[in-house]
C-alpha positions as CSV (number, residue, x, y, z in Angstrom):
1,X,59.7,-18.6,-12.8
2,X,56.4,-17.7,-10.6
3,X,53.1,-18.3,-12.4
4,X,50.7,-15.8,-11.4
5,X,48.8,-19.0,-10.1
6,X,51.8,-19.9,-8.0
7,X,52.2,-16.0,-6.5
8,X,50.0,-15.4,-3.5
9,X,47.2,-12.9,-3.6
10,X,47.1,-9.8,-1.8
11,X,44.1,-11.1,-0.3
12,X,45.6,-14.3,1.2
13,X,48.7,-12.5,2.4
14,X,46.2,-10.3,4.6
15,X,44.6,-13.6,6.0
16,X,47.8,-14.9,6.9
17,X,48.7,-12.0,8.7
18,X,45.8,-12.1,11.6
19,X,44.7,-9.3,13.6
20,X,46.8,-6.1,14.0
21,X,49.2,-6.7,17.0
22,X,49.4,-3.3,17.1
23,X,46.1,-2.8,18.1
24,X,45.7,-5.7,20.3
25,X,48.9,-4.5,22.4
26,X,46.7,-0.8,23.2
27,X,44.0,-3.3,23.9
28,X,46.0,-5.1,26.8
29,X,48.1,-2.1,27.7
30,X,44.9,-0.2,27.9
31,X,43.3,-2.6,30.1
32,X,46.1,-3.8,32.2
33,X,46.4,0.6,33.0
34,X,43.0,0.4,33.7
35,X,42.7,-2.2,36.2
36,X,45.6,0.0,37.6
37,X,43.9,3.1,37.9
38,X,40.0,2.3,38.3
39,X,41.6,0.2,41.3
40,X,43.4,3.3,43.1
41,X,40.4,5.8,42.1
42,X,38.3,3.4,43.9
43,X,40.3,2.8,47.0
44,X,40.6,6.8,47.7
45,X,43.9,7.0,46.2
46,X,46.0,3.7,47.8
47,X,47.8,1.4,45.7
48,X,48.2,-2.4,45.7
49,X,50.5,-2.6,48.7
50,X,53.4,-4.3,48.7
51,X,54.2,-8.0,50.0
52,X,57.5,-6.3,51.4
53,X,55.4,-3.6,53.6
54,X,53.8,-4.2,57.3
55,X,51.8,-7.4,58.0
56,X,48.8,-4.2,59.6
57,X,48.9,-2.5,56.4
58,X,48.4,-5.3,54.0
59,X,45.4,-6.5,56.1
60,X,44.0,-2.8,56.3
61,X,44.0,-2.3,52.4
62,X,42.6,-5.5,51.4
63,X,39.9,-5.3,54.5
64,X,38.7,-1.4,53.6
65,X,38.7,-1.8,49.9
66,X,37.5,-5.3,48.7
67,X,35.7,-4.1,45.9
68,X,38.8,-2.1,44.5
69,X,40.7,-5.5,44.9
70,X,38.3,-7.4,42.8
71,X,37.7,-4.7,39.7
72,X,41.7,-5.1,39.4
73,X,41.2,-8.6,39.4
74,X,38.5,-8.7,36.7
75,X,40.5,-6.3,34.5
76,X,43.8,-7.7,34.6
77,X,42.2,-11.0,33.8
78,X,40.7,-9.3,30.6
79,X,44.2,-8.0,29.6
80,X,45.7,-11.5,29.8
81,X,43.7,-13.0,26.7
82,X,44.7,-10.0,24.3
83,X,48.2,-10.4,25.5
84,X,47.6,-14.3,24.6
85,X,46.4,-13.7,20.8
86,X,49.1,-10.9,20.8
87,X,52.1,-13.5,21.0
88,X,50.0,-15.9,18.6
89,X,49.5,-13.1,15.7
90,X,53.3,-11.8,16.0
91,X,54.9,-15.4,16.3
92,X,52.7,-16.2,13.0
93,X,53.6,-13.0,11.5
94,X,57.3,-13.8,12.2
95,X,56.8,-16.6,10.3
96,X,55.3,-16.2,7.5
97,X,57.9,-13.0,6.3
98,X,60.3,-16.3,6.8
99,X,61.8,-16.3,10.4
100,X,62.6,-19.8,11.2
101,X,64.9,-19.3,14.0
102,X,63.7,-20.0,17.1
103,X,62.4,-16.1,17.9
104,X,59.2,-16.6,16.5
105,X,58.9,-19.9,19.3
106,X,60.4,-17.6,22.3
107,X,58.1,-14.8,21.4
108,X,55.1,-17.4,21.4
109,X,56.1,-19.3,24.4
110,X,57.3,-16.0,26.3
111,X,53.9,-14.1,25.4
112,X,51.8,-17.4,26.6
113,X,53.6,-17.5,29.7
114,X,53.6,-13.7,30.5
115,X,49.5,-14.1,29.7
116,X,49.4,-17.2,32.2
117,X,50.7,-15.3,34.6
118,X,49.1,-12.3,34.7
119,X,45.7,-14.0,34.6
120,X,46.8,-16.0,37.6
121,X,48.1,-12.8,39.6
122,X,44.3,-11.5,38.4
123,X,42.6,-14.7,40.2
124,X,44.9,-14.5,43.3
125,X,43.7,-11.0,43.7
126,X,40.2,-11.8,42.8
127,X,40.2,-13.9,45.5
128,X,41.9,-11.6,48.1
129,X,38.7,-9.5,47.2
130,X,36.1,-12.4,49.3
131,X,35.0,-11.1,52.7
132,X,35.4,-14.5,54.1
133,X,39.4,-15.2,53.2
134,X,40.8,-11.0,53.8
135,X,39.4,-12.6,58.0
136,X,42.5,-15.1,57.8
137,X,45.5,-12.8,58.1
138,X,48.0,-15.5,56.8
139,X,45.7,-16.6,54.0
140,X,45.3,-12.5,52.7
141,X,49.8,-12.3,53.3
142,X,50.0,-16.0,51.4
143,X,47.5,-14.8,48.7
144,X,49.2,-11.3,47.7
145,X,52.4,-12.4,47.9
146,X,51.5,-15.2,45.2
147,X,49.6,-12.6,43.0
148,X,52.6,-10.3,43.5
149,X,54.8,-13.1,42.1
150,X,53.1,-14.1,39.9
151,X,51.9,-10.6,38.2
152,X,55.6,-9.2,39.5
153,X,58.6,-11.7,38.5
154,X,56.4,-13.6,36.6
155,X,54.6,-11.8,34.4
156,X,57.6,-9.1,33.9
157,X,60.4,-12.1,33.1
158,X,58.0,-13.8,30.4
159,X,57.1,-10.3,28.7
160,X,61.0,-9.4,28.2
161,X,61.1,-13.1,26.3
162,X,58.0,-12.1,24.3
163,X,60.2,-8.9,23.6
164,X,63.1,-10.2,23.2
165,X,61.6,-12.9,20.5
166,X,60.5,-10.6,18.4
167,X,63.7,-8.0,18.7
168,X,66.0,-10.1,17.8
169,X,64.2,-11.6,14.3
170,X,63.4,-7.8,13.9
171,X,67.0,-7.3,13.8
172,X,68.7,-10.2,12.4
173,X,66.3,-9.7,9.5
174,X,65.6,-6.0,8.8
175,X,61.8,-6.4,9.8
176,X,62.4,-3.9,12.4
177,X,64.6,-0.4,12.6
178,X,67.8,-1.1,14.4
179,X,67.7,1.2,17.1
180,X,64.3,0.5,18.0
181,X,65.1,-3.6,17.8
182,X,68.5,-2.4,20.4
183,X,65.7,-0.6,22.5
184,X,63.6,-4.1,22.5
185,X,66.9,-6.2,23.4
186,X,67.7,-3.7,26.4
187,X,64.3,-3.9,27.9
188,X,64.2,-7.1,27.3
189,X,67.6,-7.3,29.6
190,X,65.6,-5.5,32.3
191,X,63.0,-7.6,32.6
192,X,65.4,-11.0,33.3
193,X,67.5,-9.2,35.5
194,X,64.3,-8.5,37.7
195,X,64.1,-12.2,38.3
196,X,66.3,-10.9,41.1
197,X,63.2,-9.8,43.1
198,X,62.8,-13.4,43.8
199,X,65.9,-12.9,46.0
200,X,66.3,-9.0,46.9
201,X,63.3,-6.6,47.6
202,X,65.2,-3.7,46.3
203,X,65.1,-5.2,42.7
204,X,61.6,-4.6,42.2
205,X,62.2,-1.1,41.1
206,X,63.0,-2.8,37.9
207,X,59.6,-4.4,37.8
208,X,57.7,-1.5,36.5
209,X,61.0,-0.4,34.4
210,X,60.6,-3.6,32.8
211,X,56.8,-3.9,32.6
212,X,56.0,-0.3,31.0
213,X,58.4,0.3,28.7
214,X,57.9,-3.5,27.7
215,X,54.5,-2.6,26.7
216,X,54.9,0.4,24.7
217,X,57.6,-0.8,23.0
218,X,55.4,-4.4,21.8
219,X,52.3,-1.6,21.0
220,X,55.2,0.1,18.9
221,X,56.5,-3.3,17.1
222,X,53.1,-4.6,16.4
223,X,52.3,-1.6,13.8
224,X,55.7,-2.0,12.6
225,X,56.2,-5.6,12.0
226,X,55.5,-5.3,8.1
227,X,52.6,-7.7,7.4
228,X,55.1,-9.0,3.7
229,X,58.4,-9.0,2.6
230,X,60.0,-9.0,-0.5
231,X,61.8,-12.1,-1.5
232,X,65.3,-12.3,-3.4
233,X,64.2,-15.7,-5.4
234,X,60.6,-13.3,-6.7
235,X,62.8,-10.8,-7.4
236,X,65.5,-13.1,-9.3
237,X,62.7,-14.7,-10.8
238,X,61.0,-11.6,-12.4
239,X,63.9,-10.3,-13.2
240,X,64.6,-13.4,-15.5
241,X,61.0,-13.1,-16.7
242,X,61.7,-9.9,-17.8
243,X,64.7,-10.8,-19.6
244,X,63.2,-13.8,-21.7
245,X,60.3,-11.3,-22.6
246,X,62.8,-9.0,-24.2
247,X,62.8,-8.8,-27.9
């Protein structure tokens, strides 16, 4: 039997639960689309170029549009620490509704990593965006492919293990509906099989496959992860309760 001393309050149960992933994914999604789109506005409508593209064009952009360089820089940064207290506040929320497989650990480790990299892809552009280092043509191809990497392959493998850690508890479990936990585990797919990159240029189309529909689907799961969940043994137990009070 629970004494209501024993029970946990309502108002502990919300402590435990952190800040709303939910919100923190439009947070990082929002800023991550930002640094995206401030960055072409900016640069008269180019995009990051590619690592894969001519040596001429990749000096060109970076040479012309510096500044656009280094506002992608700065907001990618900001999207990494979001991402960072995202996979903290879902790996504890895993947790304490009672997950103690290791998907609450993958999703932690997996949205760490993914964070690390995409602040690291932020710094190597950052620093593509100094006058003095876009006047070393090897140093400017050396820098972007590293921030392509890193905020490429990187960032996109580590995300699918942040989805993938939460999909699967959300499954096994019933935290999450089962289509939308399949949906998680198939994107989640995408984004390892794009460790192919690494190896064929034509696999980056499944970078931003991967990357987008990674992020709507964690700004979905973090306002549907239920912040409590019932327990058989509390439901056993006031169920006996109820008997022993019966006249």
């Amino acid at each position: 039997m629970i004494t209501p001393a024993q029970a946990p309050t309502p108002a502990r149960r919300r402590n435990e639960a952190g800040p709303p992933p939910g919100i923190l994914g439009v947070v990082f999604t929002a800023l991550f689309l930002a640094g995206i789109a401030v960055s072409t506005i900016m640069a008269g409508g180019e995009t990051f170029p590619s690592p894969f593209g001519p040596s001429a064009g990749i000096q060109a952009y970076f040479h012309d549009h510096g500044d656009a360089v280094g506002v992608s820089g700065f907001l990618q940064f900001a999207a990494s620490v979001p991402m960072a207290i995202y996979a903290a506040t879902v790996s504890a929320r895993l947790r304490n509704l009672g997950i103690r497989a290791p998907g609450a650990t993958i999703a932690l480790t997996g949205g760490v990593l993914a964070s690390a990299m995409l602040a690291l892809s932020a710094l190597f552009s950052w620093t593509l965006s100094r006058p003095e280092v876009v006047a070393e043509p090897a140093l400017v191809h050396a820098l972007q492919s590293l921030a392509f990497a890193t905020g490429g392959t990187g960032h996109v493998v580590f995300l699918g293990l942040l989805v993938a850690g939460v999909a699967v508890p959300g499954w096994l479990a019933g935290l999450l509906p089962r289509p939308f936990a399949l949906a998680g585990l198939a994107v989640a797919l995408v984004a390892e099989l794009s460790t192919l990159t690494l190896l064929l240029s034509g696999a980056a189309v499944l970078l931003p496959v991967a990357r987008f529909t990674g992020l709507a689907w964690l700004i979905a799961a973090g306002f549907l992860l239920p912040r409590t969940r019932a327990r058989r043994t509390d439901a056993r137990a006031t169920s006996s309760t109820d008997k022993d009070e019966t006249p």
